[in-house]
N, C-alpha and C positions, 0 to 999 in steps of 0.2 A: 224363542230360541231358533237357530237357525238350526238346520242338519243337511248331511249329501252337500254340499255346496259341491258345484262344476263347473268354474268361469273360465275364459277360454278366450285369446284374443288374436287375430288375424291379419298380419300386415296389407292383405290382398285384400281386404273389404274396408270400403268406407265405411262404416257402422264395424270398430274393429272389434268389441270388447260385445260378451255376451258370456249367456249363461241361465244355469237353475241354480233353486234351493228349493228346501224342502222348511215351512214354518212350522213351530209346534208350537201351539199357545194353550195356557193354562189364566185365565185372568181371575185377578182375585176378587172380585166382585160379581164373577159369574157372567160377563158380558162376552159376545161374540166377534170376533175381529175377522170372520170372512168378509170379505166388500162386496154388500148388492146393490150399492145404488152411486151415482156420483160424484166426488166427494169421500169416502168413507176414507178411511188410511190407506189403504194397500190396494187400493181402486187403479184399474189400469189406464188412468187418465191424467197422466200428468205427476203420479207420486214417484219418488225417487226411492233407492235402496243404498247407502253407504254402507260396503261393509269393510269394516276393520280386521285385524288380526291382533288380540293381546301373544307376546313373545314375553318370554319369563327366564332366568337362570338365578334363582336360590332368592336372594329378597329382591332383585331388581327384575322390572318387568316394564315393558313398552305397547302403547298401540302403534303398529304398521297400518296405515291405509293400503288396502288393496287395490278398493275400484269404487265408481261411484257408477248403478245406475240407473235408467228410467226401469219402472214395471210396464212389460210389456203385454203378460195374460195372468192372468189366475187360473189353476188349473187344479183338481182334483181335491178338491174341497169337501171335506167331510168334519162333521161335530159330532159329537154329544151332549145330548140334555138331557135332566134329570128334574122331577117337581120339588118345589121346594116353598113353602113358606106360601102357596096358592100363587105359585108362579114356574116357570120353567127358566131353569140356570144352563147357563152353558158351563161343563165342567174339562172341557178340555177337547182341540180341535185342531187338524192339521190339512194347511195348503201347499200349493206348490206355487212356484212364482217363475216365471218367464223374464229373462233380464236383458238387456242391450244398452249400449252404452249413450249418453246423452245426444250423440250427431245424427241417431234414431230420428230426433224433432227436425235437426235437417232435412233430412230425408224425405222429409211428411210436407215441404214446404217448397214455395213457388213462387216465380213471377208471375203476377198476373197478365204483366204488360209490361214491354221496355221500360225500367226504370234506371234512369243516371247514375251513376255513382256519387255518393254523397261526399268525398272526401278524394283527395289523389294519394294517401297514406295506404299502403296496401296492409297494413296490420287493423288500421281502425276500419278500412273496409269489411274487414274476416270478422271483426269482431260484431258490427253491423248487419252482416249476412247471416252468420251463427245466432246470436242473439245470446251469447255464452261469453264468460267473463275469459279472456286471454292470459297468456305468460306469453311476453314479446323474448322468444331467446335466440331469433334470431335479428342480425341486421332490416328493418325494414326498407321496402321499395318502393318507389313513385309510381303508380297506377297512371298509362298512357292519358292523355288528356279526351274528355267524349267519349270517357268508358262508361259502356252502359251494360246493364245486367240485365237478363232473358232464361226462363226457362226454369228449371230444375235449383235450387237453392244448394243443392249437393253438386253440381256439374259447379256453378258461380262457384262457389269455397272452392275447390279443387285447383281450380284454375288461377283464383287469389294463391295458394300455398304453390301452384308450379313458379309464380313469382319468388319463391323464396329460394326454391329449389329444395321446396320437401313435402311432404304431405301432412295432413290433419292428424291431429292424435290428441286424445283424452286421457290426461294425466286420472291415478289413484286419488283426485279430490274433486272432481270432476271438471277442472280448468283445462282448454281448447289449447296446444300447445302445439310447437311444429317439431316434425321426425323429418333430421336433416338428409337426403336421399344419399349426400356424401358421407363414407365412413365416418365417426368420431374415433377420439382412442379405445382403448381399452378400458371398462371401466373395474373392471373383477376379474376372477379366476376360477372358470367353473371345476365343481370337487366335488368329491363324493358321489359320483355318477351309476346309477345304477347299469345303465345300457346305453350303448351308441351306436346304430346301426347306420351305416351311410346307402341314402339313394342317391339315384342323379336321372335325370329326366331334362330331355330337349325339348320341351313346348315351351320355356320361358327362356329360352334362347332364340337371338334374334343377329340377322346379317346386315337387313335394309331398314331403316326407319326413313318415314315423310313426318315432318310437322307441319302442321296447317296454322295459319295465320291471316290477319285480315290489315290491309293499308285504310290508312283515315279514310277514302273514299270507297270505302268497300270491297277493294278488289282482293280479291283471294293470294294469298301469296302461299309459297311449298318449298319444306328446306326439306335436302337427299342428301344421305350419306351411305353412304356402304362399305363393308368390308372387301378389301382389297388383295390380301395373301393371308396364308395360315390357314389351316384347316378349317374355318369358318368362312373364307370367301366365298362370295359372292357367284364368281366363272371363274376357269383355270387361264391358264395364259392364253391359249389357244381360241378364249372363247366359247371353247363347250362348260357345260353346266360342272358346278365343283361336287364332290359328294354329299356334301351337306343339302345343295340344293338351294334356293332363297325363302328366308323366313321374315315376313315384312313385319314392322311394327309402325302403326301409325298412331300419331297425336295429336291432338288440338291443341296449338300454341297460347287457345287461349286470347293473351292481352298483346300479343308480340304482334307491331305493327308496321316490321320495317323487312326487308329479304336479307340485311345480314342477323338482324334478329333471329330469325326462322333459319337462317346458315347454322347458326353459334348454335344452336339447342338443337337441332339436328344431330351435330356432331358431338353436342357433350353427351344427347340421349344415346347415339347410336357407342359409344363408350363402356356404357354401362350397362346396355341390353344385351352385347355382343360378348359378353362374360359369360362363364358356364356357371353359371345363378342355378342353374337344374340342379346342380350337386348341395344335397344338404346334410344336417346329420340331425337327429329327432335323439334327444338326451334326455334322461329321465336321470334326477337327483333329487335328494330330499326336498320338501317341501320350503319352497324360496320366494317370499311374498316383495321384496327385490327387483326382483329382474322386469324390465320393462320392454315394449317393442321398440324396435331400434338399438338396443344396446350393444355394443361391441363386448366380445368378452373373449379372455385366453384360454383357447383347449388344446392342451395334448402338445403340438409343435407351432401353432399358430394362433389367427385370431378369426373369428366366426363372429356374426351378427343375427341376432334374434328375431326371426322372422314371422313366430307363434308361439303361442305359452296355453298351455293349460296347465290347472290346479284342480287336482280331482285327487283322492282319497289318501291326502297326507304326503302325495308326490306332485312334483312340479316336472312338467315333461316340456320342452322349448326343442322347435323344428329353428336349425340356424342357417345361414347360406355360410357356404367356404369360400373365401373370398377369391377372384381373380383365378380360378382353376383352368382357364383353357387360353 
């Protein structure tokens, strides 16, 4: 039996989905299910954790998937045993479990050495780098020709999904899926909200972006945009510095290997940076096994995108951005 469950997912981190529980086990045969060796069940080498939620109202009842993920420690493991029969039984024992969501194995994994790209299909690439079964939901892309992969296996994906123009995300069954960076509609109506407090913070406001980029012969290519009027510019007309001041954002292009390439993503990133994204609202409503990261959803007079979620003790609490505020 599970108990305490706390999972929690962050559109800001690659590895977005994480979390505890707390296991209680009772086995009827008097065996022990803490893992000491490798291998064992709940060994933190490669075992998974699915957890569900059954939802009920009078005879009809369903499982929701929530999340699926890797065990990441064991922690605070304690039994009891008792003699029995000129042997010692376990009569009952409780762990904790450390959770992260499956692109954890990402993360763990490398080039060793410049390797090709095996395919110019930018989805069967992702799916090749991952090593994780896909949902292709978006349009796939042609992968530059003499694209070769270096380094970090979590930098390669990233940079396969800026081809989409979204980022990585592990669906509730543990399939590799893309979070489109462009709004979708609406897909709900958030209710029943216990609290809505709004912040707003300038660090993830931006004026200037560079994307970096590389031509077939290696040379470095650099797409600049900046904001130009409105209380985020860049200088006033005169030239002196605006009150905001300059807030750069830079990127690796990645696969874009031409200078209007590196123009075009400049200017659609510096679009989307140069929004007041600082402004969010952290909601707390009943517990909603639902709601996923990136979802658009209607609050109050408008529409918000879900930017965190936790599920902790019967409440579902979701940090949103408001969209377009400055």
């Amino acid at each position: 039996m599970i108990e305490r469950p706390d999972l929690s997912w962050d559109a800001g981190q690659f590895v977005a989905g994480a979390g505890k529980v707390q296991i209680v086990w009772a086995d009827d045969h008097g065996r022990s299910m803490i893992p000491q060796r490798l291998g064992d069940v709940f060994s933190p080498f490669g075992a998974e954790l699915q957890i569900d939620v059954i939802l009920g109202a009078g005879v009809f009842s369903e499982r929701v998937p929530v999340g699926r993920f890797v065990i990441e420690a064991v922690t605070d493991a304690q039994g009891r045993t008792l003699p029995f029969d000129g042997r010692m039984v376990t009569v009952g024992e409780t762990f904790g479990l450390n959770l992260k969501d499956p692109l954890l194995r990402v993360t763990r994994d490398g080039f060793p050495f410049p390797t090709a790209a095996g395919s110019s299909s930018v989805w069967q690439e992702i799916q090749s780098v991952s090593g994780m079964p896909v949902i292709r939901n978006l349009p796939d892309q042609t992968l530059p020709a003499g694209t070769v992969h270096e380094g970090d296996s979590s930098d390669v994906l990233s940079k396969l999904f800026d081809l989409l123009e979204a980022w990585p995300q592990v669906d509730a069954s543990g399939l590799l899926t893309a979070r489109p960076k462009a709004w979708p509609a609406p897909v709900d109506q958030i209710g029943a909200v216990v609290s809505a407090p709004v912040s707003m913070d300038s660090s993830k406001t931006y004026n200037r972006v560079v994307v970096e980029g590389k031509a077939a012969d290696n040379t470095p290519l650099y797409g600049y945009a900046e904001v130009t009027d409105g209380f985020l510019r860049v200088a006033n007309t005169d030239g002196t510095p605006s009150p905001y001041g300059r807030s750069l954002y830079r990127q690796s292009g990645g696969f874009l290997d031409t200078q209007s390439a590196v123009n075009a993503a400049a200017r659609t990133l510096l679009d989307r940076v140069s929004r007041l994204r600082g402004v969010t609202r952290e909601i707390e409503e009943r517990f909603n096994p639902l709601v996923e990261l990136g979802d658009v959803r209607t609050f109050e007079d408008g529409a918000v995108r879900v930017a965190a979620i936790r599920h902790a003790g019967g409440v579902t609490t979701t940090t949103v951005e408001v969209p377009d505020a400055g």
